[in-house]
C-alpha positions as CSV (number, residue, x, y, z in Angstrom):
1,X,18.1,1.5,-16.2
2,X,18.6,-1.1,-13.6
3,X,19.6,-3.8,-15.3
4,X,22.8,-5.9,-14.0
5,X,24.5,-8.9,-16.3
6,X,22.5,-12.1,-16.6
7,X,24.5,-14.9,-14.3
8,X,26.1,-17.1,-16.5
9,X,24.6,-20.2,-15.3
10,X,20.6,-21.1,-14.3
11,X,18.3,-18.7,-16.1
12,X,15.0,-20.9,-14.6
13,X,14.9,-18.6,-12.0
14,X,14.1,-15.4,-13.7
15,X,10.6,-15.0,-14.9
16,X,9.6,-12.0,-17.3
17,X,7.7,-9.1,-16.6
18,X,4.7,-9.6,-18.4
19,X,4.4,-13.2,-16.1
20,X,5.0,-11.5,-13.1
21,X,2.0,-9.0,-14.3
22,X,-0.3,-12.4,-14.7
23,X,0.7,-13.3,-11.4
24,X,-1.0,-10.6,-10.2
25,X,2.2,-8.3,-8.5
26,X,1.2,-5.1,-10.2
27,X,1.0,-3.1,-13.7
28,X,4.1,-3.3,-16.2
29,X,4.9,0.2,-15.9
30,X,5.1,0.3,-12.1
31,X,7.6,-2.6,-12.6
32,X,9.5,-0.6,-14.8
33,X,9.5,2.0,-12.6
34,X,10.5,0.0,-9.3
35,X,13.8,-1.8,-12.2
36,X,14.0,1.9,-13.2
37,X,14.8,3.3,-9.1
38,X,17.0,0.3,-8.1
39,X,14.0,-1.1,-6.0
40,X,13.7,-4.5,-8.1
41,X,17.2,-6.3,-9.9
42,X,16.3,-7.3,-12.8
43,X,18.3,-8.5,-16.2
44,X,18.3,-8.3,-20.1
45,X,17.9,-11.4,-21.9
46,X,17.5,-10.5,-25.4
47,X,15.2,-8.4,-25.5
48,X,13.2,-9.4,-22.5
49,X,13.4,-8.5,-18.8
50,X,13.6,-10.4,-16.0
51,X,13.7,-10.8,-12.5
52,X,14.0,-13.3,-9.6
53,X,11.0,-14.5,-8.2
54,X,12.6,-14.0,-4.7
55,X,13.4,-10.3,-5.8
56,X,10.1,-9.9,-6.8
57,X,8.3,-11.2,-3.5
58,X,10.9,-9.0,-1.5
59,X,9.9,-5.7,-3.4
60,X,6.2,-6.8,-3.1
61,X,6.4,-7.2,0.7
62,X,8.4,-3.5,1.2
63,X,5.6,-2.1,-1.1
64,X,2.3,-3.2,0.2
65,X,3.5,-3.8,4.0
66,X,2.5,-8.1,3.7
């Protein structure tokens, strides 16, 4: 998958995927699937994935065109 190492220093940044779902930037599976073709970084903490907020607003934006 499209996961890269976590950076070693501030995690606040990174929000998981079922937040970004509650914030309303699409379904878990099309996440997945964006991490999945390279379209959205995201990392493994634990057993939980996250991404960057900034990431996140940047794939959003090439997606729906706003």
């Amino acid at each position: 998958m499209g996961y890269s190492p976590p950076p070693s220093s501030d995690l606040t940044h990174y929000i998981t995927l079922q937040e970004v779902v509650s914030l309303g930037y699409g379904a878990y599976q099309t996440l997945r699937e964006w991490i999945a073709d390279g379209r959205l970084p995201a990392v493994k903490i634990g057993s939980r994935i996250k991404v960057l907020r900034t990431d996140l607003d940047g794939t959003a934006e090439g997606v729906t065109g706003h």
